[in-house]
Structure formats: structure tokens, C-alpha cells
N, C-alpha and C positions, 0 to 999 in steps of 0.2 A: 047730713050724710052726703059723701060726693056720690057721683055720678056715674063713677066707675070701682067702687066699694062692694066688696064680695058678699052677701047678708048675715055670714060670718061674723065679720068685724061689728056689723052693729047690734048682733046678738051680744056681743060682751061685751058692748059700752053698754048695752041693754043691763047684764050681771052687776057692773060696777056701778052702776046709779044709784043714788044714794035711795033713793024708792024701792029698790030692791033688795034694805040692808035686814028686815025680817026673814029673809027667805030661810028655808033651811039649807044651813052650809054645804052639806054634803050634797043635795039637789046643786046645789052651785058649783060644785068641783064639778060634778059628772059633767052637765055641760060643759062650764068653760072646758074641761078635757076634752069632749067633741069638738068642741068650738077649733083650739087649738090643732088636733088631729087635723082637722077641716082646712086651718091654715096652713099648715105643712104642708097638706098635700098640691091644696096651690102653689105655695111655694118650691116645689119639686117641680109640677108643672110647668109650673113662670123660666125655672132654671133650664127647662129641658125645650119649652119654646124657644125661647134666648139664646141657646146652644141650635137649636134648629135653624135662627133667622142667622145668627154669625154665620153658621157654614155655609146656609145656601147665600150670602151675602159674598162671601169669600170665593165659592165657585161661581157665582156673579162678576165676579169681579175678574177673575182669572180668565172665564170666555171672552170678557168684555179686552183682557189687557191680548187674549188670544186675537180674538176678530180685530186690534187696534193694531197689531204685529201683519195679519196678515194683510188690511189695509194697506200697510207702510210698505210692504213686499212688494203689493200690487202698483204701487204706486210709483216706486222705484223703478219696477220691471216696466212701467208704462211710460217714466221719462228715459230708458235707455232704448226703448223699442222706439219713439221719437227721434232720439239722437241719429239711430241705423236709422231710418225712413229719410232722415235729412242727406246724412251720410250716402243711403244710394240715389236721393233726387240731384244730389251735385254730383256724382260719380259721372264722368267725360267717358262714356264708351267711345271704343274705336267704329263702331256702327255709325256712328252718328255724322262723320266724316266721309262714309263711302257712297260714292253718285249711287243712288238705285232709279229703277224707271220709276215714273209717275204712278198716282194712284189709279188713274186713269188705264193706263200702258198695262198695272198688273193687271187690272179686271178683265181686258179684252186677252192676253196673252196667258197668265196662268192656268192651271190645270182645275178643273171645277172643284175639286174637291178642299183645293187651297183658296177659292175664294167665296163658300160660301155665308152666309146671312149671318147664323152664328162667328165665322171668321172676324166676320165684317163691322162687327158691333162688339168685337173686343181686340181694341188698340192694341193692347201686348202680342196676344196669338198674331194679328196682323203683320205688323212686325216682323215678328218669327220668320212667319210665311213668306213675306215681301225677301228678308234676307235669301232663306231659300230657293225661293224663285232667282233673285240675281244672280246667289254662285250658281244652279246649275245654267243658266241662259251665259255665263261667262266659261264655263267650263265646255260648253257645246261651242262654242265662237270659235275659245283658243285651240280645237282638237284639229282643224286644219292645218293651222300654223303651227302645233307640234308637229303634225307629220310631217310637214315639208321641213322642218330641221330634224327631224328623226334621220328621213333622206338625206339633205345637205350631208350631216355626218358623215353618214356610212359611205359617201361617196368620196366624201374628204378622205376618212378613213380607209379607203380601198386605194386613193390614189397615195397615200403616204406608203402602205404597204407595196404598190410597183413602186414609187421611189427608192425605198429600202432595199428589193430586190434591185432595184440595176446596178444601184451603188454596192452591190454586195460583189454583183455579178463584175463590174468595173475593176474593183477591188482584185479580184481574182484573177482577172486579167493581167493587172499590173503585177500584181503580185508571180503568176507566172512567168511574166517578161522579165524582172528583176531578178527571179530564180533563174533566166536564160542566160541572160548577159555576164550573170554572177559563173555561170560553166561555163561559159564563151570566154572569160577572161581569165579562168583559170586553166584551161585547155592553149590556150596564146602562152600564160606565162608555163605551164610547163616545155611547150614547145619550145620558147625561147632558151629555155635551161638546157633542155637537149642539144641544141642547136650548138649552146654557148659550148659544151663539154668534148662536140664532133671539131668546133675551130679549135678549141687547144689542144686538141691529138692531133688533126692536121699541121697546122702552124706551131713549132714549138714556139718555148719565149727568147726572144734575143736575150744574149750573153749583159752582163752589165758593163760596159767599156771602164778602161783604166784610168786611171788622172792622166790628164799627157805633162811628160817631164819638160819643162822651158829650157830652150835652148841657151849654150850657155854664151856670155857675152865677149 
């Protein structure tokens, strides 16, 4: 008998042995029909474990191909988050070129609140801070020397506008002398018209003299 034999089966190698060919037949149906019932129903069993171990094998299998997908996902997503981390450690900011003061220079001049311990102890925020601190330390510098070009301007600007006026005023002047000389000379030439009109009623005009006839030879 093996080892893994149901006691089933050895009941009816038990029936069919030749030691048990007295028996009464019908005592031997009944069994073996047990017997066989018996085997049926393990074999329903067997089929419906079978059918048990496929599926959970099959949804084994499909977490397994699930968790191997999202592995692959992770993993993907892990060499393109690499590729940006390289991509911004060579990224050339324009920061990186502008004179700021020394480390030294922020600590004693900054405002306490930009240079505290926590600040201090994280490069980045530092940074930050440090840029901070130089635009406004360049923006309080340059606000003198805007104003005195604010000024410069408007002085500029005030003396272009007396220039404008004198040249306006100039302008007007000339313009009036030109409107004088332009009635002065028309005042002359009528004059001379009247003048011209008093000598031809005075003076008639001389006669036109005749051919003189040559004398004869």
C-alpha cells in the first residue's frame, strides 16, 4: 500500500483478493459501492482542491506579475529622478557668478534673523539668505546715486524747457521783425506807385519825334 492511499482503495484490493472469493456477492456489491461512493467523493475533493490551488496560484501569480510592474515603475521613476538630480547639480545658475560678501562679512552685517543656527546649518536656506542680504545691501548703496540722477534730470530737464522757451520767445521776435519789414516794404512800394502816378500827371510824356527826311544831294 503506498503512503499516500486513501483506506478506500485498499478496502477493495481487500474485495478482489482471491481470499475473499467465498464471500457473499451481494455483501460485496454493498461495499465495493461504499467503497467507490467513497472514491468519488475524494475525487470531487481532489478536483475542487486542484481548482482551489490553480486559482490561488493564478492570483499568485498576477500580484506577483502586479508587484514585478510596479517594481519596474519604481524603478524607472528612480533612474529619471537621478537623470533631474544630475541635470540640476550641472545646471550653471546665474548666482553663482555674482561677487556676494564673505561668510564672515554676512554673519557680522545681516539681520539676526537671516543668520540664525538653523540658517547656518542649512547650505541652501544660506544661500537664499546670503543672495537676500546682497540685493538689498546693493539696493540701499545704489539709492543715493539714483537720487542725484533723479536730480541731474530734472535739472537737465528744466534747463531744456528755458531753452525751448527763449527759442520760442526768439522765434517771435524774428517772426515779428519779418512781419515789420514785410509792412515797411510794402508801405515803400505803395508809396512809390503813388509817387509814380503824381510824376505822370505832372510831366506829360514827350511826343515821339518823326524820321528826319535827308537832305537832298
Amino acid at each position: 500500500m503506498a503512503a499516500n492511499d486513501d483506506p478506500a482503495i485498499d478496502k477493495l484490493r481487500q474485495l478482489v483478493a482471491p481470499s475473499n472469493a467465498s464471500v457473499d456477492p451481494t455483501t460485496v456489491r454493498v461495499q465495493a459501492t461504499a467503497l467507490v461512493a467513497r472514491l468519488k467523493a475524494l475525487n470531487r475533493n481532489a478536483n475542487a482542491a486542484t481548482r482551489a490551488h490553480k486559482q490561488a496560484t493564478t492570483e499568485a501569480r498576477q500580484e506577483m506579475d502586479q508587484t514585478h510592474l510596479g517594481l519596474q515603475n519604481l524603478l524607472y521613476e528612480k533612474r529619471h529622478l537621478e537623470r533631474e538630480i544630475e541635470k540640476c547639480r550641472q545646471f550653471a545658475s546665474i548666482y553663482q557668478d555674482v561677487p556676494l560678501h564673505s561668510l564672515e562679512e554676512f554673519q557680522q552685517m545681516a539681520p539676526p534673523e537671516a543668520r540664525t543656527e538653523d540658517v547656518l546649518d542649512n547650505p541652501h536656506q544660506l544661500m537664499l539668505n546670503r543672495l537676500s542680504f546682497e540685493l538689498a545691501e546693493r539696493q540701499r548703496l545704489a539709492s543715493p546715486f539714483r537720487c542725484q540722477c533723479i536730480i541731474k534730470l530734472d535739472l537737465k530737464r528744466k534747463e531744456l524747457v528755458l531753452l525751448k522757451e527763449e527759442l520760442l520767445k526768439q522765434s517771435k521776435v524774428k517772426s515779428a521783425t519779418v512781419d515789420s519789414v514785410k509792412s515797411q516794404i510794402d508801405a515803400l512800394m505803395k508809396t512809390a506807385t503813388e509817387i509814380q502816378k503824381r510824376v505822370d500827371e505832372l510831366v506829360p510824356p514827350l511826343p515821339l519825334s518823326a524820321d528826319p527826311t535827308p537832305a537832298p544831294g
